[in-house]
N, C-alpha and C positions, 0 to 999 in steps of 0.2 A: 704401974699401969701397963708397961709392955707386955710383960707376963702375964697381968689377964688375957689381952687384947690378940697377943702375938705380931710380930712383924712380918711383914712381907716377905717371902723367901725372893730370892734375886732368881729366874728364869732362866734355865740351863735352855743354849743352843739348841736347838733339834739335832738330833744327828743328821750328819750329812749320807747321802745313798750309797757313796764308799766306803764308810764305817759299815753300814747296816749288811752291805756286799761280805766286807771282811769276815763280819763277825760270824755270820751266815757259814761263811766255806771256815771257817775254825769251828764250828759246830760241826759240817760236815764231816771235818777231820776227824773231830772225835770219834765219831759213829763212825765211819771207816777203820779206824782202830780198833775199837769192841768186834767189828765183827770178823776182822783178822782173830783177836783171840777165839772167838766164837769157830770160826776154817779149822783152827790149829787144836782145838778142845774136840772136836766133831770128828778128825782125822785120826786121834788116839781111840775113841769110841768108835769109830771104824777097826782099826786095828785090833783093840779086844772083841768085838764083835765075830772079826774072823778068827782069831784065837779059843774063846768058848765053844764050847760045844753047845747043842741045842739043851737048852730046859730054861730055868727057873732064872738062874743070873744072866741070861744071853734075854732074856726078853727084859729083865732092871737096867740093862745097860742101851739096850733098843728104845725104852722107852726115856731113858735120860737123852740121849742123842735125839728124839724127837722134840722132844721137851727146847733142846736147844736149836734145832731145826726151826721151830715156830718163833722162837725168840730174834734167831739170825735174821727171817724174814721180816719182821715187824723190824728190825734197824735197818733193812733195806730200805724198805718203805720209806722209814724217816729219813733214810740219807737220799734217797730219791726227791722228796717235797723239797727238801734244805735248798739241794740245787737248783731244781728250779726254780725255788724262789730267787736265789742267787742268779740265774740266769733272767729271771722277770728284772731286777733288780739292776743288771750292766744293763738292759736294753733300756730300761727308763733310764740312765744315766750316759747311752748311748742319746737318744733322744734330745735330752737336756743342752748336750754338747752340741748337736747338729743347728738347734735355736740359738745357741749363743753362736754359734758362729756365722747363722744366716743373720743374726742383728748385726754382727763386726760388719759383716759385706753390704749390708745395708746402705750402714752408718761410712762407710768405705768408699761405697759408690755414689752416695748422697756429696762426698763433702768432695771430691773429684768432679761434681759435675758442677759444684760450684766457683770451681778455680779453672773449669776450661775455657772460658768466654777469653780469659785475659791471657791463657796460655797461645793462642790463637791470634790473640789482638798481636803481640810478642812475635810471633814465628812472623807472619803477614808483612808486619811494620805497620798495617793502619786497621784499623777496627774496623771489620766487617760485618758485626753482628749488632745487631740490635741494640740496643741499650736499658 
């Protein structure tokens, strides 16, 4: 009957916003990579470029190097969105930290304001406060 039916898969964590950060600028990486080869592919099509002369292979090799020109841009682009996502990505997680730590102080200055009555009673030697 289980194999009709199937079980319940167990619920994986969500990822946390530092994994999702990570993973983001390791993508970015990639793409920075490609279009390093992409600079170094483009710089040799340069260089035949000035080597040929005008005709027929000087315009096959103009229009390959274009060809990679568009491609370059288009990982631009994508390594552009990456980081700012990556950048949306530490500000939410900038954020996140700032709440936890206005509840530490909170919770800080909550439970100090509960222990000054007697810290006072203590210093004085007789209770001057209310009760």
């Amino acid at each position: 009957m289980m194999k009709v039916f199937g079980l319940k898969k167990d619920k994986e964590s969500p990822p946390s916003i530092q994994d999702a950060s990570d993973r983001s600028n390791k993508r970015g990486g990639s793409v920075d990579e490609k279009i390093k080869k992409l600079d170094a592919e483009l710089m040799r099509y340069k260089e035949r470029i000035k080597k040929s002369g005008p005709g027929p292979g000087q315009e096959a090799v103009k229009a390959r190097a274009a060809r990679l020109l568009k491609q370059k841009r288009t990982y631009e682009g994508q390594r552009d969105m990456l980081y700012s996502q990556t950048f949306k990505l530490d500000k939410v997680a900038f954020a996140v930290e700032e709440v936890k730590d206005a509840e530490q102080k909170r919770r800080i200055e909550e439970s100090s304001r509960l222990a000054r009555p007697g810290l006072f009673c203590n210093v004085l030697g007789t209770c001057c406060l209310p009760p």
